[in-house]
C-alpha positions as CSV (number, residue, x, y, z in Angstrom):
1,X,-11.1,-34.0,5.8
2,X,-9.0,-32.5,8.1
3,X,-6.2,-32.7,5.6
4,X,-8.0,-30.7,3.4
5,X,-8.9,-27.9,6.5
6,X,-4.9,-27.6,6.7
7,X,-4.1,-27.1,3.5
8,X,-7.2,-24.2,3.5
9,X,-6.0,-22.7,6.2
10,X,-2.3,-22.8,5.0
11,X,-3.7,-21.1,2.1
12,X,-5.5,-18.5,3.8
13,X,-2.7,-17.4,6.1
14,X,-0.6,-17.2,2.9
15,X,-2.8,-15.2,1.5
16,X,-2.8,-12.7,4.3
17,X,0.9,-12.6,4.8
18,X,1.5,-12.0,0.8
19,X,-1.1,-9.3,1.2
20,X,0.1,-8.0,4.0
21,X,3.7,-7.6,2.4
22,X,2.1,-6.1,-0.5
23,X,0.6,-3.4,1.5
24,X,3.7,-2.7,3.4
25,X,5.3,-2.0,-0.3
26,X,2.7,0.0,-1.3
27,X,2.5,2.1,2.1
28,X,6.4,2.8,1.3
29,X,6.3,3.3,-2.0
30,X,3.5,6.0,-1.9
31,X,5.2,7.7,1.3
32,X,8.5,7.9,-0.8
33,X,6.4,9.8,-4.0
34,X,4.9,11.8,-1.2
35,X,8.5,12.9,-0.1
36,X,9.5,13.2,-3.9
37,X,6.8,15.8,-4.0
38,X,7.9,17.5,-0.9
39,X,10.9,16.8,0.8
40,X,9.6,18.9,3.6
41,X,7.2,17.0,4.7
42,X,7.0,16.0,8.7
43,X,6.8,12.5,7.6
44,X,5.9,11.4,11.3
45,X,2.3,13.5,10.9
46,X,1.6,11.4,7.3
47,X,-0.5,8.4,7.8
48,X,-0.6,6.0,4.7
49,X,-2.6,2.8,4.5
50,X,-3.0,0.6,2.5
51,X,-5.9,-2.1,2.3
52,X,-4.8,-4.5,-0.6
53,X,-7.1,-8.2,-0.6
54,X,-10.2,-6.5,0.8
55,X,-13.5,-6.7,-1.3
56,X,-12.5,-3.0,-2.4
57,X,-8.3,-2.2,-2.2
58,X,-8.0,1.1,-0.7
59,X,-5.2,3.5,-0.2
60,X,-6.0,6.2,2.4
61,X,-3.5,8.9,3.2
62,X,-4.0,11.5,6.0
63,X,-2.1,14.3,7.0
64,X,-1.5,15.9,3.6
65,X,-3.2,18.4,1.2
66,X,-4.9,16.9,-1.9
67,X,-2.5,19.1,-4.5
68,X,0.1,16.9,-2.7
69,X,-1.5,13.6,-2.7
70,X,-2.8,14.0,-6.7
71,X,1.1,14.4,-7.6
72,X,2.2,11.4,-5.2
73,X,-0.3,9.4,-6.9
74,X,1.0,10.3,-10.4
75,X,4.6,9.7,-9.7
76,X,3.6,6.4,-7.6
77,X,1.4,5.1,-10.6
78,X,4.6,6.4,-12.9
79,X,6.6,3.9,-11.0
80,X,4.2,0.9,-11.3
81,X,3.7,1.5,-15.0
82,X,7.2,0.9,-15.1
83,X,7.7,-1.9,-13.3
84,X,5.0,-3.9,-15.2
């Protein structure tokens, strides 16, 4: 039994550090379209964040007008497209 508590608990913490990684990608990735979009961007008053491995994967970006944000996303879901 508590062989079996390890191994969940390996799994878990996996799990979190995979996610974790994968939001850090994600949080770069988008802030680079962002910067693609407008390279005049103060990118120190931009908060991106992402929230990959909840019940409901959010990415939440302040500090920028919509316009902005809607061309990001298209360039950043451009760019996943192409890496499938």
């Amino acid at each position: 039994m508590n062989s079996d508590l390890n191994e969940e608990l390996a799994a878990k913490q996996l799990a979190e550090e995979y996610n974790n990684a994968l939001n850090q990608k994600i949080e770069e990735r988008f802030r680079a379209a962002l910067f693609l979009v407008d390279p005049s961007l103060d990118m120190d008053t931009v908060t991106v964040v992402s929230n990959v491995g909840s019940d409901d994967d959010q990415l939440t970006v302040d500090g920028v007008d919509d316009e902005t944000i809607d061309k990001a996303m298209a360039i950043f879901e451009q760019d996943n497209q192409e890496d499938s």
